[in-house]
Backbone as a printed PyTorch tensor [residue, N CA C, xyz], in Angstrom:
tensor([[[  7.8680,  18.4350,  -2.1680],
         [  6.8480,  17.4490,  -1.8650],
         [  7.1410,  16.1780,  -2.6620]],

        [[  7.1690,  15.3590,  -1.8260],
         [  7.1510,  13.7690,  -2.7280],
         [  6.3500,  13.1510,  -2.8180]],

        [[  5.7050,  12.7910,  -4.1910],
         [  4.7000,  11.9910,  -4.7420],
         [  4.9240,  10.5080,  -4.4220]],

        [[  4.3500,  10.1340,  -4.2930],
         [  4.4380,   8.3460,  -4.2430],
         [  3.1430,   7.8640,  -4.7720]],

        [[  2.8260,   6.2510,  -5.2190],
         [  2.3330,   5.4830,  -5.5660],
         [  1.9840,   3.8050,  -4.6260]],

        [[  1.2960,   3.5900,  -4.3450],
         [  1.4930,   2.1860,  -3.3580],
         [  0.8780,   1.4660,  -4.3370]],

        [[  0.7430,   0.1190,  -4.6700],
         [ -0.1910,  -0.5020,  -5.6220],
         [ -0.2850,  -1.6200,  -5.1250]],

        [[ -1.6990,  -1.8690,  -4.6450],
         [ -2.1900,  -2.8570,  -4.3460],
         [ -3.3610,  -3.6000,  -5.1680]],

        [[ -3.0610,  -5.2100,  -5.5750],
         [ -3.8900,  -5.9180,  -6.6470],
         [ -4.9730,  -5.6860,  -5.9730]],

        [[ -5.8300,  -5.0290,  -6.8020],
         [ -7.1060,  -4.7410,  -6.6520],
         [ -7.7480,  -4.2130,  -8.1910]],

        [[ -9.5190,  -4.2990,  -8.1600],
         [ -9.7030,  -3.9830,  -9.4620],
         [ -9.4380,  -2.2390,  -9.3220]],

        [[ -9.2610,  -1.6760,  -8.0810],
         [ -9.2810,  -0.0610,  -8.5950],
         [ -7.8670,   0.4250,  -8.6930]],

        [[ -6.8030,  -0.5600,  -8.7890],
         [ -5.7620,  -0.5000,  -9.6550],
         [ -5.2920,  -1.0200, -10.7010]],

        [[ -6.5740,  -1.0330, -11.4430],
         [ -6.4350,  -1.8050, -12.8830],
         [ -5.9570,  -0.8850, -13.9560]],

        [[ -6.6380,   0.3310, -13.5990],
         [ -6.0260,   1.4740, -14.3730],
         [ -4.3640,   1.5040, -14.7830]],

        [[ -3.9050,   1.1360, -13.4180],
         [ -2.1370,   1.0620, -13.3310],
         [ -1.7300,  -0.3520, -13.9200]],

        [[ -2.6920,  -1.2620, -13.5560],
         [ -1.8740,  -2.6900, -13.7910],
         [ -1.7470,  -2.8190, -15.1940]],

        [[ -3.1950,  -2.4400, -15.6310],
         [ -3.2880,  -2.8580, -17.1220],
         [ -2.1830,  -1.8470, -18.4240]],

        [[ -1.8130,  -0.9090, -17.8240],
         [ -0.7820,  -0.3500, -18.4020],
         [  0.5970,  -0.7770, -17.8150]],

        [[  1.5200,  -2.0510, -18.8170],
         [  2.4410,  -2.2680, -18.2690],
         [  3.3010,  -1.6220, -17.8870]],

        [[  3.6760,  -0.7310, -19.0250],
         [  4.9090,   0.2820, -19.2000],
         [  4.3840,   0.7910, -17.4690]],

        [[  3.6930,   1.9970, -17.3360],
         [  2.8420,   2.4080, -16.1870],
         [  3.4180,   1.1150, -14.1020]],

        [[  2.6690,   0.4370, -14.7910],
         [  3.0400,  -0.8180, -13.4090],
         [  4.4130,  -0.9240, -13.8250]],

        [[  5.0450,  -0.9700, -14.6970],
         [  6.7500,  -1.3950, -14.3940],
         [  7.5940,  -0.1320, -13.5660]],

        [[  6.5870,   0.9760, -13.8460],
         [  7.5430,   2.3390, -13.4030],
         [  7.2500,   2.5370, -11.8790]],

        [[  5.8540,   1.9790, -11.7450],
         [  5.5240,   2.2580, -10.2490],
         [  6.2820,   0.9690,  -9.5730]],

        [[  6.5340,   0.1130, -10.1160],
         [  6.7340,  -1.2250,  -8.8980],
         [  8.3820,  -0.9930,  -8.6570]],

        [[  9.3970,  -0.2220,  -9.7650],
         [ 10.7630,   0.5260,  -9.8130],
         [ 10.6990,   0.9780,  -8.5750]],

        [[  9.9570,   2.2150,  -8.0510],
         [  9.8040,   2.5170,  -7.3900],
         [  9.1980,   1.7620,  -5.7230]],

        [[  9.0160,   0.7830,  -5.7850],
         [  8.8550,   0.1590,  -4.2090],
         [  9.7930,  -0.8520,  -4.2270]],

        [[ 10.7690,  -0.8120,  -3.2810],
         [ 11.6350,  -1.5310,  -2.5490],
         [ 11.5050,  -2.8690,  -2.3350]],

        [[ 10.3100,  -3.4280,  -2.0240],
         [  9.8480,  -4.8650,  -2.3820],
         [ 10.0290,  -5.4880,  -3.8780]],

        [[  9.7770,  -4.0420,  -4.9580],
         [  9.8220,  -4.3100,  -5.9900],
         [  8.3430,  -5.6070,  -6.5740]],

        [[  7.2310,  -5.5760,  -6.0650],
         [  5.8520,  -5.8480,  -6.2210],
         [  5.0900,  -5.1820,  -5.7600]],

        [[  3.5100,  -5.9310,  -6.1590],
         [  2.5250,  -5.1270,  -5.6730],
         [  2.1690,  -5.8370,  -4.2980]],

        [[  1.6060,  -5.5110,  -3.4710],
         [  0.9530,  -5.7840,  -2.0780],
         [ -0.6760,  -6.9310,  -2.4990]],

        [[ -0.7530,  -7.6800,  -2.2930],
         [ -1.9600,  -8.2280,  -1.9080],
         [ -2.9340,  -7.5160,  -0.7160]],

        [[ -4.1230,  -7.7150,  -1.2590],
         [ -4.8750,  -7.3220,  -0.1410],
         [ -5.1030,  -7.9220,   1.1420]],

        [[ -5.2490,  -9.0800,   1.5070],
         [ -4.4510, -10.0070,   2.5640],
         [ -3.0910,  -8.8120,   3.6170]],

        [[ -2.1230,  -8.4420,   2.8400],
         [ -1.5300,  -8.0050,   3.1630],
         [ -1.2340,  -6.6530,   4.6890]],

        [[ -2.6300,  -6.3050,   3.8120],
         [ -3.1070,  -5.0260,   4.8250],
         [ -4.1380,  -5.7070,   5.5990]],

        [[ -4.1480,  -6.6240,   6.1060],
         [ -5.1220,  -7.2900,   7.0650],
         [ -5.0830,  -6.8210,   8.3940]],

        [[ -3.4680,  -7.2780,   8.9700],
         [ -2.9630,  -6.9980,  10.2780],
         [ -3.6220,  -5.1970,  10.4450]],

        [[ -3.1720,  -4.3140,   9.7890],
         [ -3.1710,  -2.6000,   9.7750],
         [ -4.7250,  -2.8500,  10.2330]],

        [[ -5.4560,  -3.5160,   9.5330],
         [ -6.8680,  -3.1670,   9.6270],
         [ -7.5240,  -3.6110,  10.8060]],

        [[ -7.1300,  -4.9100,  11.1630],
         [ -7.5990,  -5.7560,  12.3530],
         [ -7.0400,  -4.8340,  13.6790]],

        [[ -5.9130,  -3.8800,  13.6580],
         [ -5.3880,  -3.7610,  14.2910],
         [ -6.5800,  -2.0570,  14.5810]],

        [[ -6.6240,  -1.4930,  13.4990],
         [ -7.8700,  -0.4040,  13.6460],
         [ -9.1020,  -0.6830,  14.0520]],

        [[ -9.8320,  -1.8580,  13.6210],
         [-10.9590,  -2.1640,  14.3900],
         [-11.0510,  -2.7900,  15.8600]],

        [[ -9.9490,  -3.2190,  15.9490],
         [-10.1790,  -3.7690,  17.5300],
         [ -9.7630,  -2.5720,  18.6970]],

        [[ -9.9600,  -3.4160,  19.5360],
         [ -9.8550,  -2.4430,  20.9290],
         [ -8.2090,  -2.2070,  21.0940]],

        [[ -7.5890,  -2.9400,  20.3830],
         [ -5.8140,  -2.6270,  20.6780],
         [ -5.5400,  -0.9330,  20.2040]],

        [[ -6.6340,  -0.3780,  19.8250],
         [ -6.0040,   0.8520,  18.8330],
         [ -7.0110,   1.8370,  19.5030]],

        [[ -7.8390,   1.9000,  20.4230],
         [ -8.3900,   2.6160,  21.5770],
         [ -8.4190,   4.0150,  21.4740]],

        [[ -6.4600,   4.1650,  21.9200],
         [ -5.4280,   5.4830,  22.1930],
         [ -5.5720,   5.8670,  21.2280]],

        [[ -5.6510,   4.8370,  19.5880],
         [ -4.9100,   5.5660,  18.3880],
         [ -5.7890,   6.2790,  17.6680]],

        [[ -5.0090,   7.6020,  17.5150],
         [ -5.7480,   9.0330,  16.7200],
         [ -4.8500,   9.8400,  15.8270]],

        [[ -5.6260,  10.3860,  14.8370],
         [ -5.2120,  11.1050,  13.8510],
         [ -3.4280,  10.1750,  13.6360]],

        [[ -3.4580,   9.3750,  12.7540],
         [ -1.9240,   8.6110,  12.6940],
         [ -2.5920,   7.7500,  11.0300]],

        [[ -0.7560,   7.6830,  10.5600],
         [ -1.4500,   6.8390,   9.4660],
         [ -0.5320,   5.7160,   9.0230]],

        [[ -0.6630,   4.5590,   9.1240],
         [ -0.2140,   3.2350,   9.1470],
         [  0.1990,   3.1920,   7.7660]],

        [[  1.5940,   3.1230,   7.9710],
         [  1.4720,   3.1300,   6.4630],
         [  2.6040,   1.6940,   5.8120]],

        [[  1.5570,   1.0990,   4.8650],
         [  2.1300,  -0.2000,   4.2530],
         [  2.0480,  -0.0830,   3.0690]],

        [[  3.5090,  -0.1840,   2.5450],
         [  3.9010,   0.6210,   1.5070],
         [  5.4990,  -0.3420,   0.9490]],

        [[  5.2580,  -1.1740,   1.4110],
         [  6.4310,  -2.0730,   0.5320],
         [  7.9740,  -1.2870,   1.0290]],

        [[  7.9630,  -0.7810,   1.6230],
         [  9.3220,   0.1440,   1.8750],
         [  9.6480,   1.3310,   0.9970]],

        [[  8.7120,   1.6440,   0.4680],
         [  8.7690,   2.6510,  -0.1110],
         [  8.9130,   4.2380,   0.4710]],

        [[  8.3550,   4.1150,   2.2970],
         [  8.9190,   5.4090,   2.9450],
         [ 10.1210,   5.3110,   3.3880]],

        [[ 10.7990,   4.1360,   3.5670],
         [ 11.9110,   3.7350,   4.2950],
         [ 12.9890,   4.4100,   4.1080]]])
């Protein structure tokens, strides 16, 4: 099983941010090599509330800096 981490600036990743050591090991780990803005995940979301996503069930969008890639 593989663990992962996504980190997006937010205060309920302050826990992670505010420990540098911590945020330097997780951001190693994403391919972007930063954290995601919340902005970021806009499209994913706009795209769940509107009628374009109808069909879409049990699926999980995942924005993640390239970190599944």
């Amino acid at each position: 099983m593989h663990c992962f981490l996504d980190l997006l600036q937010t205060k309920f990743a302050s826990a992670i941010t505010e420990n540098k050591e911590i945020e330097k090991e997780v951001i190693a780990q994403i391919p972007m090599k930063r954290m995601a803005e919340p902005s970021e995940m806009a499209g994913a979301v706009l795209y769940l509330v509107s009628s374009a996503s109808s069909y879409t069930t049990g699926t999980c969008i995942t924005c993640d800096g390239g970190l599944l890639a």
